[in-house]
DRENDO-1510 file (C-alpha; in Angstrom, 1 decimal, always signed):
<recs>
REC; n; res; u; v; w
REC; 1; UNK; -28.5; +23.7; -22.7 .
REC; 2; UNK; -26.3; +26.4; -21.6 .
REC; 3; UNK; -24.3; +26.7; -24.1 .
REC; 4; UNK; -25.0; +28.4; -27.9 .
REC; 5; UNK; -24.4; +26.1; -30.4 .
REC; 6; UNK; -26.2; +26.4; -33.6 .
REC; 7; UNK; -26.0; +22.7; -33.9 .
REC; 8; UNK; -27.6; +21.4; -30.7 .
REC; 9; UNK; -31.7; +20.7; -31.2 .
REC; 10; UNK; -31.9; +21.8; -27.9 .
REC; 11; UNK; -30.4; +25.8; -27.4 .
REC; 12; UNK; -32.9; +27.7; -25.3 .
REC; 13; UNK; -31.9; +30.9; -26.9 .
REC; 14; UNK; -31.2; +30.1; -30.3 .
REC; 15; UNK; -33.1; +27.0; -31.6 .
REC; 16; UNK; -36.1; +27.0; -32.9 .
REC; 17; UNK; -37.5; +24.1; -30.4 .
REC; 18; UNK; -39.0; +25.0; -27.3 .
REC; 19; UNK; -38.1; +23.3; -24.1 .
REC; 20; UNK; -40.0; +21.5; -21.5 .
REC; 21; UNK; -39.0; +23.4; -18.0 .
REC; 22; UNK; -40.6; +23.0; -14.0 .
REC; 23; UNK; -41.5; +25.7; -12.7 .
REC; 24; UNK; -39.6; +25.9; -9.3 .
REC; 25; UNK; -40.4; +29.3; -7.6 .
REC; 26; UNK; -42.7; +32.6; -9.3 .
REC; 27; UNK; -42.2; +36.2; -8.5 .
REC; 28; UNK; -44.7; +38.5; -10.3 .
REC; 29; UNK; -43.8; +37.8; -14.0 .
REC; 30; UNK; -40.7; +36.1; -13.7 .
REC; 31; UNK; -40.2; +32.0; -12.7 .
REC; 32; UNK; -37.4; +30.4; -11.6 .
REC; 33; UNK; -37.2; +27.3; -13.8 .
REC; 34; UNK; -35.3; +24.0; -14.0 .
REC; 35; UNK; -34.4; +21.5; -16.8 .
REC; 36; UNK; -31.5; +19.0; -17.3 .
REC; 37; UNK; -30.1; +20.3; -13.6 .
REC; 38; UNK; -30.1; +23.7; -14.8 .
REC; 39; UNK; -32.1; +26.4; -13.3 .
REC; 40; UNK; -33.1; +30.0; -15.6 .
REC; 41; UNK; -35.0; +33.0; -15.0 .
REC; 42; UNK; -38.4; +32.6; -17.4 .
REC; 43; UNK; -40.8; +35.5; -18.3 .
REC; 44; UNK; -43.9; +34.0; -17.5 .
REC; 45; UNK; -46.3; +37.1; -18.3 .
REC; 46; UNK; -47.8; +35.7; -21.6 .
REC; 47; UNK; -49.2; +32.9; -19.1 .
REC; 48; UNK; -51.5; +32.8; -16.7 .
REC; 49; UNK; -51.8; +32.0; -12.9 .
REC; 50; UNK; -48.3; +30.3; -13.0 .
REC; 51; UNK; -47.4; +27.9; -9.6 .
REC; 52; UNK; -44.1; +26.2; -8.6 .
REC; 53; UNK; -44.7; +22.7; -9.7 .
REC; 54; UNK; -46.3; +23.9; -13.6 .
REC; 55; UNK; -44.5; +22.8; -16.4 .
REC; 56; UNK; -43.9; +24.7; -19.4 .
REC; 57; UNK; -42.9; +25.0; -22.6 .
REC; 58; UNK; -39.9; +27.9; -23.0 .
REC; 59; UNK; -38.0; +29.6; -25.9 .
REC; 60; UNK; -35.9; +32.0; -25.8 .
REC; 61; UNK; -36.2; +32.5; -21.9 .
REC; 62; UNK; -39.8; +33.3; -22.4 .
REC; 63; UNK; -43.1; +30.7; -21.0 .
REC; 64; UNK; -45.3; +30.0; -23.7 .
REC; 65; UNK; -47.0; +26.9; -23.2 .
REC; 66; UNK; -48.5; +25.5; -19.8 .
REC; 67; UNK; -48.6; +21.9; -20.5 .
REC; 68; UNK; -51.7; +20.3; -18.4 .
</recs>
């Protein structure tokens, strides 16, 4: 996942598939988030009332989904 490679299904930044991410810690409209061991900074302000322990759907570094 960190890495950019056009050929991987799973490139946060890149591809066009959104990954599932935990929500680990929120300040204002950013979250800390983890997936496959590895934790990024998410903009969570197209969401709301975001909690540690929500999981979401992210693309590009950006929440768009809370999955119930």
């Amino acid at each position: 996942m960190s890495a950019c490679d056009p050929h991987d299904p799973h490139c946060i930044t890149c591809g066009d598939v959104a990954v599932e991410m935990l929500v680990i810690e929120v300040d204002d409209s950013l979250a800390t988030c983890e997936s496959e061991g590895e934790t990024r900074e998410v903009e969570v302000a197209l969401l709301d009332d975001v909690r540690a322990g929500d999981r979401l759907l992210v693309h590009a570094d950006v929440g768009l989904v809370k999955l119930g």
